[in-house]
Every structure is written in structure tokens, then in C-alpha cells.
C-alpha positions in Angstrom: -42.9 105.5 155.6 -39.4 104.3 154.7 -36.4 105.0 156.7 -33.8 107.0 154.8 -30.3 105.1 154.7 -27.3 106.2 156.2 -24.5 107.7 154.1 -21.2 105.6 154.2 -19.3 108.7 156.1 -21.9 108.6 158.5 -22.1 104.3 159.2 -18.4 104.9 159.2 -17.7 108.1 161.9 -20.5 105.2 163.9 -17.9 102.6 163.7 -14.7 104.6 164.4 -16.6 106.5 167.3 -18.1 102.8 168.8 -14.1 101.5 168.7 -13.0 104.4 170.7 -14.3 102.7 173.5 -11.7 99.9 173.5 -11.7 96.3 171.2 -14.8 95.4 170.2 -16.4 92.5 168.0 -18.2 92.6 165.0 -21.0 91.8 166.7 -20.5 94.5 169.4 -20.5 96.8 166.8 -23.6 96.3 164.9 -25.3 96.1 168.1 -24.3 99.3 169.8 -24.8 100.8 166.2 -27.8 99.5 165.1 -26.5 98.7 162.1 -26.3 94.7 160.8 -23.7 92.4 161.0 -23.0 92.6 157.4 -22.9 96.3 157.2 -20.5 97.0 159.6 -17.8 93.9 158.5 -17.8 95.6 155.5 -17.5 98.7 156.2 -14.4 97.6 158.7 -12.6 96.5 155.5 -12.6 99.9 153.7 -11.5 101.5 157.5 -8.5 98.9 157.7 -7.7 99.8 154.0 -7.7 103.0 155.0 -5.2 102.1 158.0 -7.8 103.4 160.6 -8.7 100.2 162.1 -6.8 97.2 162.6 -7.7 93.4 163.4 -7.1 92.2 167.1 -8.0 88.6 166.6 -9.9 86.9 163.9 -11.2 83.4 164.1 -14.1 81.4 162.9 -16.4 82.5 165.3 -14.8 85.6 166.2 -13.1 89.1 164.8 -12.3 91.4 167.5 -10.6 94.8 166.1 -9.2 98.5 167.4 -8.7 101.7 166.6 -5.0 101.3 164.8 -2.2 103.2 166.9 -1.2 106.7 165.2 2.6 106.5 165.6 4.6 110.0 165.7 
């Protein structure tokens, strides 16, 4: 029997709630998720688009992001 797939709100509330915790890779992410590697980087595009997520370090071999500051 097949799986039913997530919904984007859902992969994304994942992502947002997983980041709470503090910086995390892509990597971390997709693990703690159980999502794939793919899934979540993109989904971390529409969430920085969205100025909910912002980019700690990006290299290479390595993005790191956070939960973007709310600033009052």
C-alpha cells in the first residue's frame, strides 16, 4: 500500500518546528524529519522567501540555517 504524501504546510510547520531547536543543517533536518535531502532544501527556499528562515553559513559541503529573528 502506498504512503500518502505530505502536504507542503505540513513538510513545512516540520521544518520550522525542527529549527526551533537551534541551527541546524540541511542534513539535520531531513534526518530528524524523515524527509530527503532534496525535499527539505527546497522547501527552506520558499521559508527564506517568506522571511521565516534565514541562512547561517553556506558552503560547498555545508548550509547551516535558523529561525530568522522577529524584530519589534
Amino acid at each position: 500500500m502506498r504512503r500518502q504524501k505530505k502536504k507542503f504546510e505540513e513538510i513545512r510547520k516540520l521544518i520550522l518546528k525542527d529549527l526551533s531547536k537551534g541551527q541546524r543543517t540541511v542534513n539535520q533536518m531531513a534526518a530528524s524529519t524523515k524527509l530527503t535531502w532534496r525535499t527539505v532544501d527546497n522547501h527552506l527556499i520558499h521559508l527564506i522567501g517568506k522571511g521565516l528562515v534565514e541562512p547561517v553559513f553556506i558552503s560547498k559541503y555545508v548550509k547551516i540555517y535558523r529561525l530568522k529573528e522577529v524584530k519589534t
